[in-house]
N, C-alpha and C positions, 0 to 999 in steps of 0.2 A: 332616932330611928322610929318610924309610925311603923302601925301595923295595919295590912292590909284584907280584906275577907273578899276573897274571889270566890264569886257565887255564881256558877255556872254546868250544865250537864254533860257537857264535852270533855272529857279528860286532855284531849292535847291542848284547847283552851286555856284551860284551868293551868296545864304544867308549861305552855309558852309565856303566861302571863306573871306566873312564880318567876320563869328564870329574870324575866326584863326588871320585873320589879324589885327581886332579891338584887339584883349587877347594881339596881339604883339605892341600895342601903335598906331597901324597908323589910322588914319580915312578913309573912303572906302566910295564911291562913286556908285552905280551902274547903265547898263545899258544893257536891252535888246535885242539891235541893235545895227548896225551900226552907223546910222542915229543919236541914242541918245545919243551915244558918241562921233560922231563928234560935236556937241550941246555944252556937256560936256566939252569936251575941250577948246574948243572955249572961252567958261565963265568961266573957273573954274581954267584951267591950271594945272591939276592934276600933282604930283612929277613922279610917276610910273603909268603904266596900263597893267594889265593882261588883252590880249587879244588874245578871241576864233577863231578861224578860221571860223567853220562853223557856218556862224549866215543866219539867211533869209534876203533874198532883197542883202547889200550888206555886203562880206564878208571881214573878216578879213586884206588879204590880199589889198583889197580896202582900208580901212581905212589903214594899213601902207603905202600903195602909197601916199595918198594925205598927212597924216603926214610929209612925205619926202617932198612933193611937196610946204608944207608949212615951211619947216624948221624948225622943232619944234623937230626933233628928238635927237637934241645934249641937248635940257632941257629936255625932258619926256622920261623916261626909260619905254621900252615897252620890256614884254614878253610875249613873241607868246605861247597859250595853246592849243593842240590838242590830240584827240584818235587815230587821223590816222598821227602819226607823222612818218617820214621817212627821213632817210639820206639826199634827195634830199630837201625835207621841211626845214630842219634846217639850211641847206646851203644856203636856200634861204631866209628864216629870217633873218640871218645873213648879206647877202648882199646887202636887201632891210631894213637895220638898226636898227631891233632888237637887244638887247642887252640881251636876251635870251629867251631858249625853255622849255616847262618842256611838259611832256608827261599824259594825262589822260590814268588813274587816278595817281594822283601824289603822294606823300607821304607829309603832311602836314608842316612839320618840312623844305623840299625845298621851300614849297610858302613863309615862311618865310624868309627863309636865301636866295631866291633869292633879297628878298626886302632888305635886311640891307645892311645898308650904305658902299659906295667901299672901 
C-alpha cells in the first residue's frame, strides 16, 4: 500500500479524492496549503502527492521548486492538478519534475491509474 499527500484548498476535493484513492488500497494524507504539505513531507515522506497549483500564500509551483531544490523528487512521485491547465503548464511540470498532469475535473478512474505502480 503507497501513501498518498493530496495537497489541495478545497475540502470536497481533498475528501473525494481520499475516498477513490483509500477504495484503491493506498492511505492519503491531506493538506490545505502549501506550507502543510511541505510539513508533511518533511515527517512523513509520502510515496505519491497530487498536487494543486492554485493554493493561497504559496502555490503549487513553489512547492515543486523547493521539492527539486531538496532532492526528493527522484523518491516522491508528484502530479501536478489543475482547472487551468494548458500546453505550456504541462511542459513545465514536466521540466520542473513532475511526473504527471491530470486536468480538473478529472475522470476518477485516471486518479487511480495515474497512482499504480510503474
Amino acid at each position: 500500500m503507497s501513501s498518498i499527500l493530496v495537497v489541495d484548498d478545497m475540502e470536497d476535493i481533498r475528501f473525494l479524492c481520499r475516498l477513490v484513492l483509500e477504495g484503491a488500497g493506498h492511505e492519503v494524507i491531506e493538506a490545505a496549503s502549501a506550507e502543510d504539505a511541505l510539513e508533511i513531507i518533511e515527517t512523513t515522506r509520502p510515496d505519491g502527492i497530487l498536487l494543486d497549483l492554485r493554493l493561497p500564500g504559496m502555490d503549487g509551483w513553489d512547492v515543486l521548486r523547493i521539492l527539486n531544490d531538496r532532492e526528493v523528487l527522484s523518491e516522491i512521485r508528484v502530479i501536478i492538478c489543475s482547472a487551468h491547465a494548458s500546453l505550456s503548464e504541462r511542459g513545465r511540470a514536466q521540466s520542473e519534475g513532475a511526473s504527471g498532469f491530470l486536468t480538473k475535473p478529472f475522470p476518477m478512474k485516471d486518479l487511480v491509474r495515474i497512482f499504480e505502480p510503474a
